[in-house]
MDTraj code that builds the backbone (N, CA, C; nanometers):
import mdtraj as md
import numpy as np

residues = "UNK UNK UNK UNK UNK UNK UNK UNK UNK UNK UNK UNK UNK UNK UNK UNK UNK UNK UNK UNK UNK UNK UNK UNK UNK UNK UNK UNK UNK UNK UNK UNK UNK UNK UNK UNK UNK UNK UNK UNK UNK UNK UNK UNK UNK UNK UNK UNK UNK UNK UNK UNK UNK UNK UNK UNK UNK UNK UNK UNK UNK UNK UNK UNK UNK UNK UNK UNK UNK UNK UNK UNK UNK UNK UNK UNK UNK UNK UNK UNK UNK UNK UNK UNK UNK UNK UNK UNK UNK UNK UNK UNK UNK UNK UNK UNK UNK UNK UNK UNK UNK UNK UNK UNK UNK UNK UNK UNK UNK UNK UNK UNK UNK UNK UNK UNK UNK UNK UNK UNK UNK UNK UNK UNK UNK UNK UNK UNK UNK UNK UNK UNK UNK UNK UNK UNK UNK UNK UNK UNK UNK UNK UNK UNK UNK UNK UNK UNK UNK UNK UNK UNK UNK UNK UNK UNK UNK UNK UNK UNK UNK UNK UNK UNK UNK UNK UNK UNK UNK UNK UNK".split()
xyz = np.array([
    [-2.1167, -0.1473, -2.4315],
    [-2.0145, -0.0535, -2.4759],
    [-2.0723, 0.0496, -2.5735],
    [-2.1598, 0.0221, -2.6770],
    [-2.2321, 0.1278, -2.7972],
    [-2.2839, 0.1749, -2.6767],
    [-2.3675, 0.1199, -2.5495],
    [-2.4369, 0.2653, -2.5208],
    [-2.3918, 0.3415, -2.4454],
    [-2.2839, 0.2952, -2.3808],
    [-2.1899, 0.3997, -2.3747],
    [-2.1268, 0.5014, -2.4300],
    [-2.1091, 0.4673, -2.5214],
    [-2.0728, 0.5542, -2.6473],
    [-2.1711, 0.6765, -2.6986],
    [-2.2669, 0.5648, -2.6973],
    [-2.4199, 0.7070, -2.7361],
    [-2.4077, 0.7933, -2.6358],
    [-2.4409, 0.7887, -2.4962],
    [-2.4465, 0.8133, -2.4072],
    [-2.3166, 0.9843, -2.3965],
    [-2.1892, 0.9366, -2.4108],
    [-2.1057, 0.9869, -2.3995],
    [-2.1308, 1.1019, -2.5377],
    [-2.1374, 1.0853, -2.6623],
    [-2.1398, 1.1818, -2.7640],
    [-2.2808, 1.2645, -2.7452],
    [-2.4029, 1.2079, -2.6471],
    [-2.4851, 1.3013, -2.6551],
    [-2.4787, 1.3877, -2.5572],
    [-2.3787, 1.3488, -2.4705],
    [-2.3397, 1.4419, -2.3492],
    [-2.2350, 1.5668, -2.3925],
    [-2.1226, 1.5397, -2.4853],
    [-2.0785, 1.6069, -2.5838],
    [-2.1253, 1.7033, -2.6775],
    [-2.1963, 1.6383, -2.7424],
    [-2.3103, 1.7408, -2.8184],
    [-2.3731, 1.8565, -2.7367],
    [-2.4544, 1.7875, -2.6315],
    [-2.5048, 1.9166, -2.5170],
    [-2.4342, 1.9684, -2.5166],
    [-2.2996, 1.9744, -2.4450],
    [-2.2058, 2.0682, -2.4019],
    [-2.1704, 2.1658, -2.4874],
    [-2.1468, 2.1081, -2.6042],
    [-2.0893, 2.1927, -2.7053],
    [-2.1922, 2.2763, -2.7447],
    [-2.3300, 2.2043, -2.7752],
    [-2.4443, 2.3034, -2.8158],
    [-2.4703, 2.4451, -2.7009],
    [-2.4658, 2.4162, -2.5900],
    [-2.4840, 2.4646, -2.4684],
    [-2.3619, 2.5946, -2.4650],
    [-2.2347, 2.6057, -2.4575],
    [-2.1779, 2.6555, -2.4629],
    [-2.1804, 2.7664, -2.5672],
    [-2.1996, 2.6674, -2.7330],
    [-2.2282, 2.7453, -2.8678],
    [-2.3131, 2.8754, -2.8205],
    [-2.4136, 2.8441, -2.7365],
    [-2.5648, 2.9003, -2.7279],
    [-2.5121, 3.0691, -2.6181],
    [-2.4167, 2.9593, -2.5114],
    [-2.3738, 3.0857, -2.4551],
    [-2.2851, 3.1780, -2.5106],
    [-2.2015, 3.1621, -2.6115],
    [-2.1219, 3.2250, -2.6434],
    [-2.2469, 3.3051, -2.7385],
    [-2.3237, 3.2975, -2.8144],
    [-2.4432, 3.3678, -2.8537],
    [-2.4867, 3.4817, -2.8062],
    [-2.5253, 3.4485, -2.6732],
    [-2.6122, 3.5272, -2.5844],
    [-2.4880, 3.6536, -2.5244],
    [-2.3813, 3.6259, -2.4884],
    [-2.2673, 3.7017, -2.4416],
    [-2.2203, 3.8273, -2.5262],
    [-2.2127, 3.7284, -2.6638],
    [-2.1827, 3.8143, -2.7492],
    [-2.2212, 3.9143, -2.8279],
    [-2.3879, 3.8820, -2.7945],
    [-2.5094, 3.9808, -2.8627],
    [-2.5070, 4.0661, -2.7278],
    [-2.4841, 4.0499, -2.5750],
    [-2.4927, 4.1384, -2.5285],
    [-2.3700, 4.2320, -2.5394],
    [-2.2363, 4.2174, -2.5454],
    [-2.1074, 4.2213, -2.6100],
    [-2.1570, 4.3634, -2.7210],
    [-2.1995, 4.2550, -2.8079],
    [-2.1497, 4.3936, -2.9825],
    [-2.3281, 4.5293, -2.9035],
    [-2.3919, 4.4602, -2.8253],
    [-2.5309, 4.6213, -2.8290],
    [-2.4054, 4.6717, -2.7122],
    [-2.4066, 4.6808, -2.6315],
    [-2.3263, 4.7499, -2.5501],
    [-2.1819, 4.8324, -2.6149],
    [-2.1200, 4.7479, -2.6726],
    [-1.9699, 4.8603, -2.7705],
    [-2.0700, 4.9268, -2.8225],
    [-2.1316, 4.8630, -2.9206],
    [-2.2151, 4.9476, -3.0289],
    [-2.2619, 5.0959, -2.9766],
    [-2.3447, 5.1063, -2.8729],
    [-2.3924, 5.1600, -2.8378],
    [-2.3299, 5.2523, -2.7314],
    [-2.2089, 5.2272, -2.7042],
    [-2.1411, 5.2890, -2.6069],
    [-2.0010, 5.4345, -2.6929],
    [-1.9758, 5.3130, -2.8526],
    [-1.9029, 5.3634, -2.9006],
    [-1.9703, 5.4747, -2.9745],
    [-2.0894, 5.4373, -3.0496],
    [-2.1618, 5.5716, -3.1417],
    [-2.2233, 5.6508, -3.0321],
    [-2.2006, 5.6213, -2.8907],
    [-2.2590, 5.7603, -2.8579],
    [-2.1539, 5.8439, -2.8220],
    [-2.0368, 5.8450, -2.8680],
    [-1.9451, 5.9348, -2.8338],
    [-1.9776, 6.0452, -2.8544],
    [-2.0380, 6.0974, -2.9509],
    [-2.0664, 6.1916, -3.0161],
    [-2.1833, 6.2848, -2.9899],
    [-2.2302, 6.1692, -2.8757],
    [-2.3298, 6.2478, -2.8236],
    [-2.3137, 6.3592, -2.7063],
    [-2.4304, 6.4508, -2.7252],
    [-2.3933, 6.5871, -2.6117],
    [-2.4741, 6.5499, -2.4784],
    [-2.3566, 6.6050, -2.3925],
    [-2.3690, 6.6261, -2.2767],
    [-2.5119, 6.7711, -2.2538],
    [-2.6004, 6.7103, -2.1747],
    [-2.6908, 6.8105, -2.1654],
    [-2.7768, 6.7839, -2.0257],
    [-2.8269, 6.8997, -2.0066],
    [-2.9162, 6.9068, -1.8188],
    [-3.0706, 6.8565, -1.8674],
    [-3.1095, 6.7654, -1.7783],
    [-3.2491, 6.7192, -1.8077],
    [-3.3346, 6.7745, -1.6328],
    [-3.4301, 6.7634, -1.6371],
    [-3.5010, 6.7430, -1.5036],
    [-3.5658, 6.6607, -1.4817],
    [-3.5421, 6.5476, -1.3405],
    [-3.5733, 6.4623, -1.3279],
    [-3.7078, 6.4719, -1.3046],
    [-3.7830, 6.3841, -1.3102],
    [-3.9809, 6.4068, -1.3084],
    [-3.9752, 6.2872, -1.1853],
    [-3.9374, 6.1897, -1.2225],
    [-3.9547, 6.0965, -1.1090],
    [-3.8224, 5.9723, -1.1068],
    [-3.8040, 5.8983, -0.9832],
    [-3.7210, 5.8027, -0.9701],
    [-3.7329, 5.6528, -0.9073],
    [-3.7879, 5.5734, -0.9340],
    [-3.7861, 5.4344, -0.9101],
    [-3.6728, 5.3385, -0.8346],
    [-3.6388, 5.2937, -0.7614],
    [-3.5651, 5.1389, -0.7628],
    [-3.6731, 5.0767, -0.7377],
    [-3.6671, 4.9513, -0.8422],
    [-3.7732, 4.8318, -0.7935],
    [-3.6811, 4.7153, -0.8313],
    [-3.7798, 4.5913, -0.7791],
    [-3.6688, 4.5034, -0.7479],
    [-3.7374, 4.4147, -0.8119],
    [-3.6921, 4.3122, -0.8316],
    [-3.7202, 4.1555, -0.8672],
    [-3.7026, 4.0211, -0.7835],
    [-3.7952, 3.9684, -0.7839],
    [-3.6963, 3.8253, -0.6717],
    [-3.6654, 3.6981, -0.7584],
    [-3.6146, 3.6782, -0.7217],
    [-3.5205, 3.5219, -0.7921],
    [-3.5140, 3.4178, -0.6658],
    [-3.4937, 3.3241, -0.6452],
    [-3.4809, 3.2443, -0.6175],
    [-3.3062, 3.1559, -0.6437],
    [-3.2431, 3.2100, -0.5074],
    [-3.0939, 3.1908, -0.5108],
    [-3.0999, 3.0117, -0.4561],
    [-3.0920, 2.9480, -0.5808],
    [-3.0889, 2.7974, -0.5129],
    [-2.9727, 2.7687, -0.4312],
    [-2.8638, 2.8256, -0.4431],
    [-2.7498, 2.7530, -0.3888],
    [-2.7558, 2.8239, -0.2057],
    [-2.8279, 2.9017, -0.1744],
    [-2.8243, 2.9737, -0.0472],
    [-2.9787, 2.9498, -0.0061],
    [-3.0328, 2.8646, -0.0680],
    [-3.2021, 2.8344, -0.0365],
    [-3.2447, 2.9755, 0.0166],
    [-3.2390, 3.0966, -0.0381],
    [-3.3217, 3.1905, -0.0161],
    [-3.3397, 3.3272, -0.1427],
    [-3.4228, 3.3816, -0.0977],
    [-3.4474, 3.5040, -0.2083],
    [-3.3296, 3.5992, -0.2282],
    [-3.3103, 3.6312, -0.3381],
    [-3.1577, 3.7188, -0.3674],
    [-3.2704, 3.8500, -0.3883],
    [-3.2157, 3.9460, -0.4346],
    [-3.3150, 4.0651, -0.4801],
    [-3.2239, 4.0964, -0.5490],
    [-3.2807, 4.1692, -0.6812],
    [-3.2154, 4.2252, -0.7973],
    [-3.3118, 4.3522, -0.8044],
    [-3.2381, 4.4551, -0.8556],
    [-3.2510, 4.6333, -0.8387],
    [-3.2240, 4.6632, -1.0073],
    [-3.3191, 4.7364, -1.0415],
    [-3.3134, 4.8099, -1.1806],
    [-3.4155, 4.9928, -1.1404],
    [-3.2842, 5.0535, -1.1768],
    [-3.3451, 5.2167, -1.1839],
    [-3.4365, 5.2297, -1.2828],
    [-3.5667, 5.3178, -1.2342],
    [-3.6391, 5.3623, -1.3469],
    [-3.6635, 5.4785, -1.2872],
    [-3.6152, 5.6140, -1.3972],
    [-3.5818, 5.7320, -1.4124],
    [-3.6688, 5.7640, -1.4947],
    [-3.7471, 5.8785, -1.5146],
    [-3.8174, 5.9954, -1.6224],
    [-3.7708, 6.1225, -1.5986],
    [-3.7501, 6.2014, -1.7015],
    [-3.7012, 6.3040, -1.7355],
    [-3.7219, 6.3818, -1.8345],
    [-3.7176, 6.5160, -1.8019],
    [-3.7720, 6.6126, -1.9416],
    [-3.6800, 6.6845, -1.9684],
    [-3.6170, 6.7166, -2.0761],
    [-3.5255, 6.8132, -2.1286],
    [-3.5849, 6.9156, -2.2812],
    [-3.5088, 7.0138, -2.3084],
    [-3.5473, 7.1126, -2.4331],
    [-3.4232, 7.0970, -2.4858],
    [-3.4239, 7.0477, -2.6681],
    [-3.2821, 7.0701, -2.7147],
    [-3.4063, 7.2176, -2.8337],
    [-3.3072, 7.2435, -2.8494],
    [-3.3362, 7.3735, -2.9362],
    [-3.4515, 7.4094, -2.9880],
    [-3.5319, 7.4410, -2.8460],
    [-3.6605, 7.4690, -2.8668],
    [-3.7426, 7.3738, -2.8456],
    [-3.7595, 7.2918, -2.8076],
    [-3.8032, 7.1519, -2.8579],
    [-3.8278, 7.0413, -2.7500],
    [-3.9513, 7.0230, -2.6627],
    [-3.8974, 6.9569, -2.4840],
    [-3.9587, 6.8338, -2.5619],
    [-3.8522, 6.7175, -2.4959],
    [-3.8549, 6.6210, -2.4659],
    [-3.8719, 6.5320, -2.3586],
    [-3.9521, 6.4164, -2.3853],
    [-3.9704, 6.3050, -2.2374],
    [-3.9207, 6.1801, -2.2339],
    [-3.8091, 6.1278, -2.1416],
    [-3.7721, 6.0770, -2.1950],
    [-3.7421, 5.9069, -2.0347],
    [-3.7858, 5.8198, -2.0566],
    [-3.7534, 5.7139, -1.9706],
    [-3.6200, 5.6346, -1.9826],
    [-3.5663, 5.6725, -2.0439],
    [-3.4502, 5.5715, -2.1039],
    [-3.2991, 5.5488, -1.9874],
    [-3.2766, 5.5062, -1.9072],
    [-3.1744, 5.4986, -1.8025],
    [-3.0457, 5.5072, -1.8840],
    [-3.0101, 5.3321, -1.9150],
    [-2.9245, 5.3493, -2.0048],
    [-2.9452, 5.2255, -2.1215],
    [-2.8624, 5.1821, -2.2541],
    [-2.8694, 5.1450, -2.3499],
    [-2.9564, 4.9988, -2.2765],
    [-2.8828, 4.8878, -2.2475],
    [-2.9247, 4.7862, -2.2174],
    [-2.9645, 4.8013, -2.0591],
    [-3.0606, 4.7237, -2.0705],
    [-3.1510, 4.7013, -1.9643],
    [-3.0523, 4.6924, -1.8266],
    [-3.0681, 4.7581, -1.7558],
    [-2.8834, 4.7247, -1.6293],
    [-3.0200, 4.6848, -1.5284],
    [-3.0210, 4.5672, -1.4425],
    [-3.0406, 4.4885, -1.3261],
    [-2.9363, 4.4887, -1.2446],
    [-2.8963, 4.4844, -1.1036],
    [-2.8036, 4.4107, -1.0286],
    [-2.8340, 4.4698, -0.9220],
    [-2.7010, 4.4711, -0.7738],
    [-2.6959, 4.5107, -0.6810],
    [-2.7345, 4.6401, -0.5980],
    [-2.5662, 4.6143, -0.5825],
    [-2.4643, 4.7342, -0.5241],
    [-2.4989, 4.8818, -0.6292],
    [-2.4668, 4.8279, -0.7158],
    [-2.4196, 4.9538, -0.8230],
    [-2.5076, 5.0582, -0.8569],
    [-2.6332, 4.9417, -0.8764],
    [-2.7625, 4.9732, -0.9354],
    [-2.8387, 5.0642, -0.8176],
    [-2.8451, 4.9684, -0.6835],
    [-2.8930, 5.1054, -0.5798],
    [-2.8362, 5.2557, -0.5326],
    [-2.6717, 5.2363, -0.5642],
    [-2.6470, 5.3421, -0.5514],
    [-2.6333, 5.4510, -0.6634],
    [-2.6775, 5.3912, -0.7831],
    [-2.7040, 5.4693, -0.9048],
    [-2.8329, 5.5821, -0.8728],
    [-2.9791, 5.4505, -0.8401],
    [-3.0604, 5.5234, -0.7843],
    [-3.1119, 5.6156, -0.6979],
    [-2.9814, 5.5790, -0.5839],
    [-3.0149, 5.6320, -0.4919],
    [-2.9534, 5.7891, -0.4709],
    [-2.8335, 5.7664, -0.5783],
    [-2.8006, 5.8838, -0.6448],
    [-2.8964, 6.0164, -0.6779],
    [-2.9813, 5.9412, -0.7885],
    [-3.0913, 6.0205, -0.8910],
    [-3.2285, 6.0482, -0.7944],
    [-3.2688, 6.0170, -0.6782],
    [-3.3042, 6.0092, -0.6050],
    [-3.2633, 6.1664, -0.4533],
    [-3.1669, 6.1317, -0.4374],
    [-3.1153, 6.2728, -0.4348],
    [-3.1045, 6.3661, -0.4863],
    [-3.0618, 6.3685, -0.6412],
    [-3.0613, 6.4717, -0.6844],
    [-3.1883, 6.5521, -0.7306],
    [-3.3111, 6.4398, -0.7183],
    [-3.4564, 6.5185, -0.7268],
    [-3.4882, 6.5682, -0.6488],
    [-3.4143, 6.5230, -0.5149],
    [-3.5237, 6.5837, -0.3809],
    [-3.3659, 6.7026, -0.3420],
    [-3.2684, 6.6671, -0.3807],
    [-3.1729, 6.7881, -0.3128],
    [-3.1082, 6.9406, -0.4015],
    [-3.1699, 6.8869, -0.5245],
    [-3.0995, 6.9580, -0.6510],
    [-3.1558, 7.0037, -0.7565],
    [-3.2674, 7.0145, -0.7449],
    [-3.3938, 7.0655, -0.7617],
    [-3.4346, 6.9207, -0.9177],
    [-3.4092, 6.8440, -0.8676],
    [-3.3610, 6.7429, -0.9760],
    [-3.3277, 6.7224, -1.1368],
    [-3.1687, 6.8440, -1.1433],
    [-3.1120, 6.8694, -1.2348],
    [-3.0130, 6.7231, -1.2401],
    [-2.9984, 6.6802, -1.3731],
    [-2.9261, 6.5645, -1.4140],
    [-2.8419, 6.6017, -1.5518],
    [-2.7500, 6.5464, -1.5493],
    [-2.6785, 6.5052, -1.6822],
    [-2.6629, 6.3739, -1.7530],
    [-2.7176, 6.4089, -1.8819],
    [-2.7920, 6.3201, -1.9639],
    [-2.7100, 6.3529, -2.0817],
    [-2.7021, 6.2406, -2.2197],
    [-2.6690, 6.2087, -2.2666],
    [-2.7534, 6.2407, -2.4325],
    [-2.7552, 6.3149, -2.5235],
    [-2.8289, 6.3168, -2.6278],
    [-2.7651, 6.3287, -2.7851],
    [-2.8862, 6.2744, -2.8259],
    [-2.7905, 6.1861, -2.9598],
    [-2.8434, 6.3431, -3.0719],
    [-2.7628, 6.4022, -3.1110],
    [-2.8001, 6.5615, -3.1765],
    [-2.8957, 6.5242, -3.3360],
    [-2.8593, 6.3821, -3.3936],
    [-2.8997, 6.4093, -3.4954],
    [-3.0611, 6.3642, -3.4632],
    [-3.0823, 6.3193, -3.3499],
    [-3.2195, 6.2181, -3.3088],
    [-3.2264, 6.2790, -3.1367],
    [-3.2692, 6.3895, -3.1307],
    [-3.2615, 6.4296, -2.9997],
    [-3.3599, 6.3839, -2.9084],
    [-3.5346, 6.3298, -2.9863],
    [-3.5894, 6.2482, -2.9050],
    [-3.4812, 6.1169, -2.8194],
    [-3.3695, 6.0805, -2.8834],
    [-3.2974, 6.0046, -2.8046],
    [-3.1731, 6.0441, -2.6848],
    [-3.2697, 5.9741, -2.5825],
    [-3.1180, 6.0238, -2.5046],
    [-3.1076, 5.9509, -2.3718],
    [-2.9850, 5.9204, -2.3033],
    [-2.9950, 5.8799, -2.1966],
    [-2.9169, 5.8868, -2.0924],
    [-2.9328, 5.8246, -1.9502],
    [-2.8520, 5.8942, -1.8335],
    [-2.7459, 5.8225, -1.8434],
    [-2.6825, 5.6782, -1.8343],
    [-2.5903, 5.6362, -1.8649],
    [-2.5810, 5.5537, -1.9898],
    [-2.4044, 5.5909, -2.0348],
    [-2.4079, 5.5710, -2.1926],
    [-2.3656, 5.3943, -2.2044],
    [-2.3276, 5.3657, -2.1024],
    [-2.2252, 5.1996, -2.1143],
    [-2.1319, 5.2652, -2.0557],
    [-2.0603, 5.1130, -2.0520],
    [-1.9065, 5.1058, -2.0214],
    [-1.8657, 5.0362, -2.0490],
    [-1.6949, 5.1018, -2.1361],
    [-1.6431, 4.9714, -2.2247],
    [-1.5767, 4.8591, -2.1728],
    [-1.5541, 4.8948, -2.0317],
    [-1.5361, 4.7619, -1.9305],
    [-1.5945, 4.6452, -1.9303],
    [-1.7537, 4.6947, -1.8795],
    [-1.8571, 4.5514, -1.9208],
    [-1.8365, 4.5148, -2.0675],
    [-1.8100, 4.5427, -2.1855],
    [-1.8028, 4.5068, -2.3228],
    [-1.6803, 4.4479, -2.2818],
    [-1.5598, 4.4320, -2.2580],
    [-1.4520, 4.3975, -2.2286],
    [-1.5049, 4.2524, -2.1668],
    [-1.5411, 4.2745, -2.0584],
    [-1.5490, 4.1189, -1.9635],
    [-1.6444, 4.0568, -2.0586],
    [-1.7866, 4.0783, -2.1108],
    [-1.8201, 4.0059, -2.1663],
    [-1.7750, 3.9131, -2.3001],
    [-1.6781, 4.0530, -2.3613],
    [-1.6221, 3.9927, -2.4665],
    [-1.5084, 3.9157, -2.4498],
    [-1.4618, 3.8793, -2.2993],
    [-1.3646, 3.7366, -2.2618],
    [-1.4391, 3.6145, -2.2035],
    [-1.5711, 3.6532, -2.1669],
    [-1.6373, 3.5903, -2.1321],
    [-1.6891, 3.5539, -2.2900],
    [-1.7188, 3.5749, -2.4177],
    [-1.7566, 3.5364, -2.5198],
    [-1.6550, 3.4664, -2.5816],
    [-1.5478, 3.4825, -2.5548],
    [-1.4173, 3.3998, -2.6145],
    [-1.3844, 3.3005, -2.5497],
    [-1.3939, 3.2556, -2.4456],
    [-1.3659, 3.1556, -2.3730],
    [-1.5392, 3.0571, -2.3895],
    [-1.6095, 3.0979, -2.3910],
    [-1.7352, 2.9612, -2.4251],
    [-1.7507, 2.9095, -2.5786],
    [-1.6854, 3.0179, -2.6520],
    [-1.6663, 3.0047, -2.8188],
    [-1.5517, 2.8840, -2.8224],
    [-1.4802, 2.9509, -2.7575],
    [-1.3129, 2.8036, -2.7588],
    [-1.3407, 2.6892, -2.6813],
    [-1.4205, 2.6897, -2.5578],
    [-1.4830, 2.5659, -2.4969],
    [-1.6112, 2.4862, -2.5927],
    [-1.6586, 2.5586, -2.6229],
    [-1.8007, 2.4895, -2.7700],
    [-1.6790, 2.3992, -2.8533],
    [-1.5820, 2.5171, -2.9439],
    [-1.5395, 2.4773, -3.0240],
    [-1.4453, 2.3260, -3.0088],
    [-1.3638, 2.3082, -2.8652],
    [-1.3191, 2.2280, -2.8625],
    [-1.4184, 2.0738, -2.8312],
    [-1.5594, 2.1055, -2.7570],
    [-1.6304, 2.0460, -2.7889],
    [-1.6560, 1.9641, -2.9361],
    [-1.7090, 2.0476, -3.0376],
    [-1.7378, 2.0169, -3.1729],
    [-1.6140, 1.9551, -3.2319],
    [-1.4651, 1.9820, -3.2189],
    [-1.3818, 1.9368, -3.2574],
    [-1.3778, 1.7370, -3.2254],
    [-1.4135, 1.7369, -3.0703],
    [-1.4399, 1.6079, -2.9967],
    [-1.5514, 1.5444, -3.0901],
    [-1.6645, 1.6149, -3.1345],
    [-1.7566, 1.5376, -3.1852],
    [-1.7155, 1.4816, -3.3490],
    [-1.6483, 1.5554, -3.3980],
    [-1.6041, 1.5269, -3.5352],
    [-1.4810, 1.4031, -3.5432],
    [-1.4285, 1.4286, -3.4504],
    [-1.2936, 1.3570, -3.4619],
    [-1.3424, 1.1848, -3.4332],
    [-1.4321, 1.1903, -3.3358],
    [-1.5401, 1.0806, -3.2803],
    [-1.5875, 1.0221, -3.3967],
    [-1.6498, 1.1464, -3.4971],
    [-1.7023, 1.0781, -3.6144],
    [-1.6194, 0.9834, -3.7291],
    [-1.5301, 1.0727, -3.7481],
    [-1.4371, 1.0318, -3.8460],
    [-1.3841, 0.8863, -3.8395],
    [-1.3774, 0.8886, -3.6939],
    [-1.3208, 0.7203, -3.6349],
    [-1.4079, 0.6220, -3.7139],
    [-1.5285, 0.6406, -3.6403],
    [-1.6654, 0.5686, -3.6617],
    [-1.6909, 0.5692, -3.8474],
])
top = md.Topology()
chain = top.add_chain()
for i, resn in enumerate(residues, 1):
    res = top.add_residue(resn, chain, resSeq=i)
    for name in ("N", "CA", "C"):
        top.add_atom(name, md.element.get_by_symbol(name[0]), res)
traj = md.Trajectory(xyz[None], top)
């Protein structure tokens, strides 16, 4: 029966630690994304020229479909002049964006517009730091899901830790 008991509170503990850990990781991606989505309000809308355009991919290993998934991240360069002043600049957008759908047709976007548009873009620049700037700013959507996705592993941890204390108190 005790090792049952052990057994059971260290399975508890994981969970709760595990969860703690995710609600961590969610939420640090959470506050750079607002953060960064909200102070660039202020930033100006401006024309860059694209220099070159990338999709490259990554492979993973999709265990549940025993085969390779592929994951897509744009890599964009671009030169712009703010007041006098040319800049070079690689920066897509704030956090690192990987995925699908979205991501190829982002690229495949910027990709066109080099080869059809003499590859004029609209870009994003921060006036007081104009070396900074980028093609997409965020979206407060993804900050949204993550930040329910950060509230719900915070309240699952927590009710965890609650289990482990109450366990204790008995004992």
């Amino acid at each position: 029966m005790i090792q049952n008991k052990k057994g059971f509170q260290f399975v508890i503990w994981t969970l709760a630690l595990s969860f703690f850990c995710g609600a961590i990781v969610f939420g640090r991606i959470t506050f750079i994304n607002l953060y960064y989505t909200i102070t660039s309000d202020g930033w100006l809308r401006h024309t860059a020229k694209l220099i070159d355009v990338n999709i490259k991919q990554k492979e993973r290993l999709h265990v549940r479909l025993n085969q390779d998934q592929r994951i897509w991240k744009v890599y964009a360069k671009y030169t712009y002049s703010y007041k006098g002043i040319s800049y070079t600049s690689d920066k897509y957008s704030f956090i690192e964006k990987w995925g699908n759908q979205e991501v190829i047709s982002d690229g495949n976007r910027l990709k066109h517009q080099l080869k059809h548009n003499e590859g004029n873009i609209l870009i994003y620049i921060n006036p007081k730091h104009p070396e900074e700037a980028v093609i997409s700013r965020g979206e407060k959507n993804i900050s949204s899901i993550f930040g329910i996705i950060t509230m719900i592993f915070t309240l699952i941890s927590l009710v965890f830790f609650y289990m482990i204390f109450r366990t204790a108190k008995r004992n």
